[in-house]
C-alpha positions as CSV (number, residue, x, y, z in Angstrom):
1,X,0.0,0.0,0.0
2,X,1.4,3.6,-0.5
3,X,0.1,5.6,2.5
4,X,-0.9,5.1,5.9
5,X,-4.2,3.6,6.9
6,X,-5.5,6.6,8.2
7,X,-5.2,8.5,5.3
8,X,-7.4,5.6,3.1
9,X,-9.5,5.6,6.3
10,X,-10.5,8.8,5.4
11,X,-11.0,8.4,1.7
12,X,-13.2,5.6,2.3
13,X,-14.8,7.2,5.2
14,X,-15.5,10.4,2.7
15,X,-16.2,8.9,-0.6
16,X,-19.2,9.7,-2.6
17,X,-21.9,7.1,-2.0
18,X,-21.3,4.2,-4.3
19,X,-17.2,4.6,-4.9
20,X,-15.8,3.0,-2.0
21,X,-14.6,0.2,-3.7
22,X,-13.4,2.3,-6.6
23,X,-11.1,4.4,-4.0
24,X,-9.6,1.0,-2.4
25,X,-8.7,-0.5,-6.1
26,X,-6.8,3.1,-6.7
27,X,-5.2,3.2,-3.6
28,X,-4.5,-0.8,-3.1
29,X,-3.8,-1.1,-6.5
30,X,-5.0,-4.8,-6.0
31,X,-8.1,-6.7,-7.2
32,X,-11.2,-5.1,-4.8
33,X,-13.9,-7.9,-4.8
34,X,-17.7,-7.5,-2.9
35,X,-19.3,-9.9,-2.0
36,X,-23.4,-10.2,-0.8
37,X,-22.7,-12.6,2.0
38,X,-26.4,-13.1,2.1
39,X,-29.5,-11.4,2.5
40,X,-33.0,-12.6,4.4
41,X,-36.0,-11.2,4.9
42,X,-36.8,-10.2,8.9
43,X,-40.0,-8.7,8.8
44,X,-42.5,-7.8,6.3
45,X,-41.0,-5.6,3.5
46,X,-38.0,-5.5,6.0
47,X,-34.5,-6.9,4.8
48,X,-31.0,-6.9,6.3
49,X,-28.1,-7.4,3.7
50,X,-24.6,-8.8,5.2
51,X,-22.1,-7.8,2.5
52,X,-18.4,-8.4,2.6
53,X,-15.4,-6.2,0.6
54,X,-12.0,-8.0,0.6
55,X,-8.6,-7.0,-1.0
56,X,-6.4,-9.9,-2.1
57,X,-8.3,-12.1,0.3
58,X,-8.6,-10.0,3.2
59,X,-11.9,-8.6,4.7
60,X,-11.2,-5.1,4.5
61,X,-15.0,-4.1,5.6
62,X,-17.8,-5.8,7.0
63,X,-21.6,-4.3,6.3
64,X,-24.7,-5.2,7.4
65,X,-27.3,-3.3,5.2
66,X,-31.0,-2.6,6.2
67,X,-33.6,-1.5,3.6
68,X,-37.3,-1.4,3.6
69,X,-39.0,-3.1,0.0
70,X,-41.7,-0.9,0.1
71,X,-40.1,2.8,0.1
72,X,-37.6,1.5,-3.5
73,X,-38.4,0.8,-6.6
74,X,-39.3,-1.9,-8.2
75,X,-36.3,-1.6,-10.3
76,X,-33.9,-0.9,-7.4
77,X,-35.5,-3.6,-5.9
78,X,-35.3,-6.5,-8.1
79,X,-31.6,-5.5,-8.7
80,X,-30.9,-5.9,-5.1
81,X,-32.6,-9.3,-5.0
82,X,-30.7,-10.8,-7.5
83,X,-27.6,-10.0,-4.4
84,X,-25.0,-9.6,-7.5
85,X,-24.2,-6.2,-6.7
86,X,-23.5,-3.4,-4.4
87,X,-26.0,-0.9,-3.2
88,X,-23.4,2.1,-4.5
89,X,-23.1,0.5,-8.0
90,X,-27.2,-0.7,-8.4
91,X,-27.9,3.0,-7.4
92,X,-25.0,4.9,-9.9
93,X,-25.8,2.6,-12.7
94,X,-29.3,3.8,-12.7
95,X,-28.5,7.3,-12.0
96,X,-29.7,7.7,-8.9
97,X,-28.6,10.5,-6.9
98,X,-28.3,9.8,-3.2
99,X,-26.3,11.5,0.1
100,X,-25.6,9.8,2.9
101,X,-26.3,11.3,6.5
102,X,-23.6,9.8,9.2
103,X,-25.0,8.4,12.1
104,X,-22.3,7.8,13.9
105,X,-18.3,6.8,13.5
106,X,-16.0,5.3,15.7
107,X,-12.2,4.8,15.4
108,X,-10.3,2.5,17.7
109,X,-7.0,2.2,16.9
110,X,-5.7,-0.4,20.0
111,X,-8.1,-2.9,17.8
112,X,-7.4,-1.2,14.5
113,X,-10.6,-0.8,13.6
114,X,-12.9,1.5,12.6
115,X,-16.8,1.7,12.5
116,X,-19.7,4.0,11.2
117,X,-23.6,3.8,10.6
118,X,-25.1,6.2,8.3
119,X,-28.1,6.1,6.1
120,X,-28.6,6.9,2.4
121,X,-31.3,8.8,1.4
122,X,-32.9,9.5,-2.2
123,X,-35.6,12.8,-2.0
124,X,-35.7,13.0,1.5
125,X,-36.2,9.4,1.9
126,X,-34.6,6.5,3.8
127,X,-34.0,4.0,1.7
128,X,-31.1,2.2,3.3
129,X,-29.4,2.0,7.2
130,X,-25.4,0.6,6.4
131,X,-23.3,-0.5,9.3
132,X,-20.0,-1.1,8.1
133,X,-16.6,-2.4,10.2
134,X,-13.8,-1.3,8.2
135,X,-10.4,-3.2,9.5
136,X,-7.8,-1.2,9.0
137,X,-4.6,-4.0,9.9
138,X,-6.1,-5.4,6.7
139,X,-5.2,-2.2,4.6
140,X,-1.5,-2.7,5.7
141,X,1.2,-3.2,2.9
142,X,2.0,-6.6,4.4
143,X,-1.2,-7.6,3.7
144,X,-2.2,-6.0,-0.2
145,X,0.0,-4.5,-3.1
């Protein structure tokens, strides 16, 4: 890798909805992979999404995804159930234009980790709630470049 982990931290922590794994592929230079762990339904209209973003094999972040079926579109929607791809990419690939509102962020670097919660919203609506555990000893050049 060719800077410290905080300052990636930052990128990812600041990127435009939909480009974190375009930042870590620049700034890894490595093949950036996400994966939809799985997805289940846990109420009516309610899902939770567990999604997983590795860099040469290593879990870089964790996410656990909440999104309501009712509030989308049935086009956003039947992307997101085919669990192929990422909620940044299904959203830029139809043009959708979305901001994220921070919830809240933590940074602890005796476990080298880091953590935020933030929702994305679309016309004043909520249409997703994203944990995401970003492991920053996995961003380390002894472990990608």
């Amino acid at each position: 890798m060719n800077m410290p982990s905080e300052v990636l931290l930052n990128k990812i922590l600041y990127a435009p909805v939909g480009q974190v794994v375009a930042i870590l592929g620049e700034n890894l230079n490595c093949n950036i992979k996400l994966k939809v762990v799985e997805q289940n339904t846990v109420a009516p209209n309610q899902f939770v999404r567990k999604v997983s973003i590795t860099a040469q094999g290593f879990q870089i972040i964790k996410a656990n995804v909440q999104f309501d079926s009712a509030v989308l579109p049935d086009f956003i929607l039947d992307d997101l159930l085919k669990k192929k791809r990422g909620i940044g990419t299904i959203l830029n690939v139809n043009g959708i234009k979305a901001t994220r509102k921070i919830m809240s962020m933590t940074y602890n670097p005796e476990e080298s980790k880091a953590s935020r919660e933030y929702e994305i919203i679309h016309n004043g609506m909520i249409w997703f709630t994203i944990f995401e555990e970003i492991r920053l000893g996995n961003l380390g050049s002894d472990n990608n470049g």
